[in-house]
N, C-alpha and C positions, 0 to 999 in steps of 0.2 A: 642615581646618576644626577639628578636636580641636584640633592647636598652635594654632589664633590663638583659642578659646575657653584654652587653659591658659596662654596667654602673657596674656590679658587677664585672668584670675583672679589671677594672680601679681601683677601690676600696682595693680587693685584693691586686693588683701590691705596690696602695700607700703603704696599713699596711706592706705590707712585706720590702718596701723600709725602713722608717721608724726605723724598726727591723735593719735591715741590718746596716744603715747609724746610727742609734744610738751607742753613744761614752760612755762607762762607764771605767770610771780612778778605774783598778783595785790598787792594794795594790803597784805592781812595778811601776804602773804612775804613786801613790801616794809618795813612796819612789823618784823617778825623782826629782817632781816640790821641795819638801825637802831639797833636794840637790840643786837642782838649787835659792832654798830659801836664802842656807848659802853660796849659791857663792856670791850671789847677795848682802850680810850684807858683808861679808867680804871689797866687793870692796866698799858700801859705808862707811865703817869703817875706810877708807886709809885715811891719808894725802892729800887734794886736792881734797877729792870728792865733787861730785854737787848736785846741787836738783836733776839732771837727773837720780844718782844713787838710790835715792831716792823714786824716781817715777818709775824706775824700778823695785827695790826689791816690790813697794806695788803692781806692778800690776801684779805680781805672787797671790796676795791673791785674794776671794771673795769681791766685792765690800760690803757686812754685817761681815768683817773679825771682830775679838775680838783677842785683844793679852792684855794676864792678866801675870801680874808677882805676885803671890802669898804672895810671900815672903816682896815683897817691896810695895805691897799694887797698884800697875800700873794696869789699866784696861781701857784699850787706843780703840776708834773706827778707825777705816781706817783713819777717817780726823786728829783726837787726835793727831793720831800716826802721821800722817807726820808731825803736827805743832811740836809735839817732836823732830822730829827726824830734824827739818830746825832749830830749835833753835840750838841744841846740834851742826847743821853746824856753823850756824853763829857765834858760840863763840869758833868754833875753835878747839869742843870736838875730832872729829876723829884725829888720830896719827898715825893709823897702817901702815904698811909698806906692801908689794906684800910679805913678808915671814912668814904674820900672816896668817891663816889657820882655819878653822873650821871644824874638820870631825866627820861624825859620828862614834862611836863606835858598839851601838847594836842598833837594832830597835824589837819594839813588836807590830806586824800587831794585827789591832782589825777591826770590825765592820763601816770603815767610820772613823777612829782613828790609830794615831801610834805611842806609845811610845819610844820619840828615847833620847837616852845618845849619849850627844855629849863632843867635847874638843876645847877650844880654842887650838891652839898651836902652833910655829914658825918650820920653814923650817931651820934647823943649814946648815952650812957649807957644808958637807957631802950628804945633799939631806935627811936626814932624816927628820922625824918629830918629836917634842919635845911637847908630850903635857901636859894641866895644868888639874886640876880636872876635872872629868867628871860632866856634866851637865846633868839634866834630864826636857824635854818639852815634852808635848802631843799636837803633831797637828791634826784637827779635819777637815771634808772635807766636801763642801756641793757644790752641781750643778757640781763637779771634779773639785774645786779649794780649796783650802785654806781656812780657814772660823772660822779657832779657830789656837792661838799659846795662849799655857798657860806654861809657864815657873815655873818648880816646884823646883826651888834650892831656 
């Protein structure tokens, strides 16, 4: 009787651990990694970025990430995407400078989903920011990473 009382404590303690030690990327985690998404594009956008930057922005997503541009017909897998994105190094596409900028405007929390309007936009003189048209992306979340960029402009 003691073993199946200490084997039922043990059991107990695990599930509650578990509970406890379980990580759920509420909507503000979600907003973060976002954030840290377009820091991460911005810097491989620059002038002189590396694969490393590369490698970095992807490893903010889901290893089953999907990034779809609608408009332009793009529906890239995690691998797609970086042979995109090391061609686009290779020939030189990035130009931006440390005063090109990416912020969000508004965000609309969903279900696992976040509809965010965003703006490219330069840092003037003065410290302000100068932005160009707002953009509209739905990021989509699965295991609390990354797992959908579908770009609706």
């Amino acid at each position: 009787m003691k073993c199946i009382l200490k084997v039922g404590c043990v059991a107990i303690c695990l599930i509650l651990s578990n509970i406890v030690l379980a990580v759920d990327c509420n909507s503000q985690c979600q907003l973060t990694q976002i954030e840290a998404y377009f820091t991460a594009l911005d810097k491989m956008s620059r002038k002189g970025s590396s694969i490393n930057d590369i490698d970095t922005l992807l490893s903010l997503t889901h290893d089953d990430v999907e990034y779809i541009h609608v408009a332009y017909g793009a529906h890239f897998t995690k691998s797609s995407w970086r042979q995109a994105f090391v061609r686009n190094l290779e020939r030189s596409a990035y130009k931006n400078t440390g005063k090109n900028k990416i912020r969000i405007t508004k965000q609309i929390f969903g279900n696992n989903y976040i509809a965010i309007e965003y703006s490219h936009g330069i840092i003037q003189q003065d410290g302000t920011w100068q932005a160009t048209e707002p953009l509209l992306v739905l990021f989509g979340f699965s295991d609390d990473k990354i797992s959908l960029i579908k770009e609706l402009w």
